[in-house]
N, C-alpha and C positions, 0 to 999 in steps of 0.2 A: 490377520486381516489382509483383504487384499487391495486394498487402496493405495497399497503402497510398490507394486508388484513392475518391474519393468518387459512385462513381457507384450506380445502381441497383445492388440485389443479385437483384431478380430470378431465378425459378432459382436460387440457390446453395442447395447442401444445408448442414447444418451442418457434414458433413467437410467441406467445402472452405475454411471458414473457419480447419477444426482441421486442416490436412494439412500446416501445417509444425512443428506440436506434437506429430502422431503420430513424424512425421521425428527430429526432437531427441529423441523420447522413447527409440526404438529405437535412436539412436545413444550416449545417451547411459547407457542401461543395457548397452550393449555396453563402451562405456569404465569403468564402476563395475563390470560382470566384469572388465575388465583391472586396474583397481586392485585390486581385491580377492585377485587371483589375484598380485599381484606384491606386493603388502606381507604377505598370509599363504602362498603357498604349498600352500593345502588347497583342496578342492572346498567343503566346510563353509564357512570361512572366506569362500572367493568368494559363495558363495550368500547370507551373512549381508549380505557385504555390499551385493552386488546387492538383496537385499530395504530393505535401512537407504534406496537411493539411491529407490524406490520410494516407499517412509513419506514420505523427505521431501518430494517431489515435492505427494504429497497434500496434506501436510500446509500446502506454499507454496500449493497450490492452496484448500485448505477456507479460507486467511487474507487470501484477494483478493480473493474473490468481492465484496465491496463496492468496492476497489481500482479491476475495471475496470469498474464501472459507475460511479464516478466520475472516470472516465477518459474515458471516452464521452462523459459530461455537457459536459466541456471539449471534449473532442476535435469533438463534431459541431459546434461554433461556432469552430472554425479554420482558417487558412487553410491552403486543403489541402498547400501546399510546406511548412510547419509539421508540418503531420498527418504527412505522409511523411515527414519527420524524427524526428517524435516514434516512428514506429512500426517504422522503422529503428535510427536513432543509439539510442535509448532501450531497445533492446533491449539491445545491448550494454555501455552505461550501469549497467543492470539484473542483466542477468547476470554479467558481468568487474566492473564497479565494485564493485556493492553484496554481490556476493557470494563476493569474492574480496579487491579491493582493498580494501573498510571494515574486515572483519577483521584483517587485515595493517597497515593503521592504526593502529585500534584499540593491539593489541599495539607496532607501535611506540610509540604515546606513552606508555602505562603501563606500559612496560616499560624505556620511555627508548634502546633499540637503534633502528640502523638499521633499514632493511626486505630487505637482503638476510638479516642474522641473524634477523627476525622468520620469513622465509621457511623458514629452517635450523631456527628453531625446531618450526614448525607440522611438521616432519619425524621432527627427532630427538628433541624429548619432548614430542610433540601434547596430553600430560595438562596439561604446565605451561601451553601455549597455551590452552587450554582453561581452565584454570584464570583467567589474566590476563583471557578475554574476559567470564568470568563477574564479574568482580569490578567489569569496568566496566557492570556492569545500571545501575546505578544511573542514573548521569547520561545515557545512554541513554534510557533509559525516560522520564524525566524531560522530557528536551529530545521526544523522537518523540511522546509525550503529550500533551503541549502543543501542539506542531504540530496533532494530529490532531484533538483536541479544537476547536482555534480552526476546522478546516475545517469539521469537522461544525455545530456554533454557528453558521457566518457562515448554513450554508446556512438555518436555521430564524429566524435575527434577520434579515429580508427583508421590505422594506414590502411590494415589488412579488409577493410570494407571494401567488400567490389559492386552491394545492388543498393543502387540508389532511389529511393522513390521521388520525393525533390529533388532534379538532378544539380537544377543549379546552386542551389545551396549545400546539399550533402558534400559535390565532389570537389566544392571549396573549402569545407571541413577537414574532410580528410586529406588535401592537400595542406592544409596546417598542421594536422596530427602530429609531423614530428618534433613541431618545437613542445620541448617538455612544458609541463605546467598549465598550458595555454587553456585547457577548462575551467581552472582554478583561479585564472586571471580574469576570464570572462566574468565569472560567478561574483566575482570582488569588486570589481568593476560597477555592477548591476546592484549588490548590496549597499555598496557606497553611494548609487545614485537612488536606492532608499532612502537609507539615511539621512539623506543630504534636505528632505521635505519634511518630517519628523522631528517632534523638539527635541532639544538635546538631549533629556532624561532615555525619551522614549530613543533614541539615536543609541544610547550608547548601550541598553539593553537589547538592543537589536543587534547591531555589529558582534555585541559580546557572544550573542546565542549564534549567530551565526557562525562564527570563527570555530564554537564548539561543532556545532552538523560537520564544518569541511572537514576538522580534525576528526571527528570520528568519521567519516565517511576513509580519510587515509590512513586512519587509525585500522581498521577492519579490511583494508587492501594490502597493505603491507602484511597482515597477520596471516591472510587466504594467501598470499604469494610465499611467506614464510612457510607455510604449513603442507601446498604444494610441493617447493620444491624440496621439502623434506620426502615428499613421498615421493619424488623422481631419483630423490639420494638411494632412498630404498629400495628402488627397482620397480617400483609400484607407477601404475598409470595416473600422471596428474589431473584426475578428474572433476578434484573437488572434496574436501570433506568436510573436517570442524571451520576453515577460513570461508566457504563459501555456506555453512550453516549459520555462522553469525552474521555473515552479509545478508542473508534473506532476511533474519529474526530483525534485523537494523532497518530493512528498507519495510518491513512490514509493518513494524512501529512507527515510522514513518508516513506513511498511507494512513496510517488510523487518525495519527493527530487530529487532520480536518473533521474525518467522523464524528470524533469523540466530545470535541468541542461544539462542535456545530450540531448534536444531539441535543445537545441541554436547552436549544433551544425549543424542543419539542416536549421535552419533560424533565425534572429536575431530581426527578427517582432514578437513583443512579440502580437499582437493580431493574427497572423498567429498560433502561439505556443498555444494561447490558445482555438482557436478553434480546432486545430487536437487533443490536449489534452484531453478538452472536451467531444469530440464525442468519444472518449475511456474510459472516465470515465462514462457516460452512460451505456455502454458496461458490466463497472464491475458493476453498481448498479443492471442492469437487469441480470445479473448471478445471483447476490446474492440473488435476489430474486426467483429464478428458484431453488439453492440450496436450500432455508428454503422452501418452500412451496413442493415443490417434495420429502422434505425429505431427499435429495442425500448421505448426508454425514452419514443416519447411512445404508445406501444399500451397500457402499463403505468404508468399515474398513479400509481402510490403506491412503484413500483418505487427509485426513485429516494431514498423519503424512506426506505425500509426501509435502503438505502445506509447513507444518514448517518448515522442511529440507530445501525447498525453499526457506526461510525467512532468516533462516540460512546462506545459500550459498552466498544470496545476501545481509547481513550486512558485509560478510567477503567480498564479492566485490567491495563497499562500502569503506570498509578499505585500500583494496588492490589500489583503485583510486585515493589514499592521492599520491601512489608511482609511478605510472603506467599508463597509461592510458587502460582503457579497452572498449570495444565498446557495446553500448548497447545491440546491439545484442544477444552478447553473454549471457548476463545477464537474457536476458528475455528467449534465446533456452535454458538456464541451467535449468530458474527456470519449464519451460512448461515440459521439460522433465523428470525433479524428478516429477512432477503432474503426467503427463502422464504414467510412470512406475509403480506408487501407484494403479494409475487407473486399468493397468493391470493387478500388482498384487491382487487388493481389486475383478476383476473377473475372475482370479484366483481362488480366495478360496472359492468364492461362485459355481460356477462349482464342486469345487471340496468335499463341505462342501454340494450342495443340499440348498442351502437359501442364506440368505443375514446377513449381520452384524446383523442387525437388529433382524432379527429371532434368531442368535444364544442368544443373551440378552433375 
């Protein structure tokens, strides 16, 4: 396959990037007519739900656009038998794990069942399943928050950062960079002034999920830096291998949460959920591919930070969902639009600079 390929992209149109997204899309709104048409029966019915597998599809797509451009970020500094890994295995990881088997999870442990009865559940009363997955927002939200939050943070607490797009805020960042910790102090900070509005019950399950996201977020840095500098032990170039494949599979899991939650509100058929899913996470592998092969992110200097800030906005949304409800909508026009305005900005200064990021390095 060559989806996985680091070479020139020269010539490639952008279908060619997206022609196994078109593929899965067509296939997979053919099977959301089949479900549709075997669990109601009516043409109505089938069409509803063919449109539902649609929605969500967008909907995984409006919530990734920073996703795989931090995806990219990693991906162009790995080793490509890695990269080809990441952009195989992790597809399936992506689509059957995270949006199939977390749910199914989920409901077993809060439900206390097996997972073949979770299975029989999510059949014969998808309301209660639906119900159970809803109840777990909580700690969810909490722990993928946190997570998300620490990625976006690390990227701005960076001595070695030199392009700032918020100047005034960035180059105060990284003027703090060297005191150790100081992202994780921020973050704790910010979860304790959750906390602190929340009843106690709901307090203490938050804090607790919480503490687990930072710990696996340092759980998964320590192990990519262990497994680096083994490979500088070996003569080998520290590019990234197994420590930076479980760091993407961690933050992608991560990105899904709000999806996957925030799906049930559209249908309670967790195979409906995961084919619209699905066919949007296609969507973000074929971006990410189109970014590291075209190069994108170093043509677009600010591209990258409109990302994070993304990432940002939507761990605080995240947060904000313990309290509130917020629609996902919203979530995903926030995060397209911080993308969207980097984007302008990044050509912006290339107009105005005569070149690209690139060139100016």
């Amino acid at each position: 396959m060559s989806i996985g390929s680091s070479g020139p992209a020269s010539g490639r149109s952008t279908l060619y990037f997206f022609r196994w997204a078109f593929a899965v899309t067509v296939l997979g709104l053919i099977l959301g007519a089949y479900v549709g048409w075997h669990s109601t029966g009516t043409l109505s019915g089938t069409l509803n739900i063919f449109f539902i597998c649609a929605v969500l599809a967008l909907l995984e797509i409006s919530l990734s656009f920073d996703n795989a451009i931090v995806n990219a970020n990693k991906l162009k500094d790995m080793k490509p038998i890695w990269r080809q890994r990441f952009l195989t295995w992790g597809i399936l990881i992506a689509v059957f794990g995270m949006r199939i088997v977390f749910p199914l999870l989920i409901v077993v442990i809060a439900a206390n069942i097996g997972p073949v009865e979770a299975i029989e559940l999510s059949i014969s009363d998808p309301e209660e399943y639906a119900h159970i997955m809803h109840d777990a927002h909580l700690p969810i939200a909490a722990f993928g928050g946190t997570f998300l939050m620490l990625v976006g943070l690390r990227f701005f607490f960076d001595e070695e950062k030199d392009i700032h797009w918020v100047r005034w805020l960035e180059s105060r960042m990284c003027r703090y960079a060297s005191i150790r910790g100081v992202e994780v102090a921020v973050v704790l900070l910010i979860v304790m002034g959750f906390a602190q509005v929340m009843s106690e019950q709901n307090a203490e399950t938050f804090i607790y999920a919480a503490v687990w996201g930072m710990l696996t977020f340092l759980l998964v840095e320590v192990l990519g830096g262990f497994l680096d500098h083994a490979d500088t032990a070996r003569g080998a170039a520290a590019q990234g291998g197994l420590g930076a494949f479980l760091y993407l599979e961690v933050l992608d899991a991560s990105f899904s949460f709000d999806g996957v939650i925030g799906a049930f509100a559209l249908s309670q058929n967790l195979w409906v959920i995961a084919i619209g899913l699905g066919i949007g996470a296609m969507y973000v592998r074929s971006m990410t591919i189109m970014l590291v092969e075209n190069k994108t992110l170093s043509e677009y200097r600010y591209l990258e930070h409109g990302a994070f800030y993304a990432i940002i906005s939507l761990s605080v949304v995240m947060f904000a969902q313990s309290l509130v409800t917020i629609p996902e909508v919203i979530t995903g026009f926030a995060g397209a639009t911080l993308i969207g305005v980097s984007l302008w900005a990044s050509i912006r200064w290339n107009r105005i600079h005569g070149g690209t990021a690139e060139d100016a390095a």
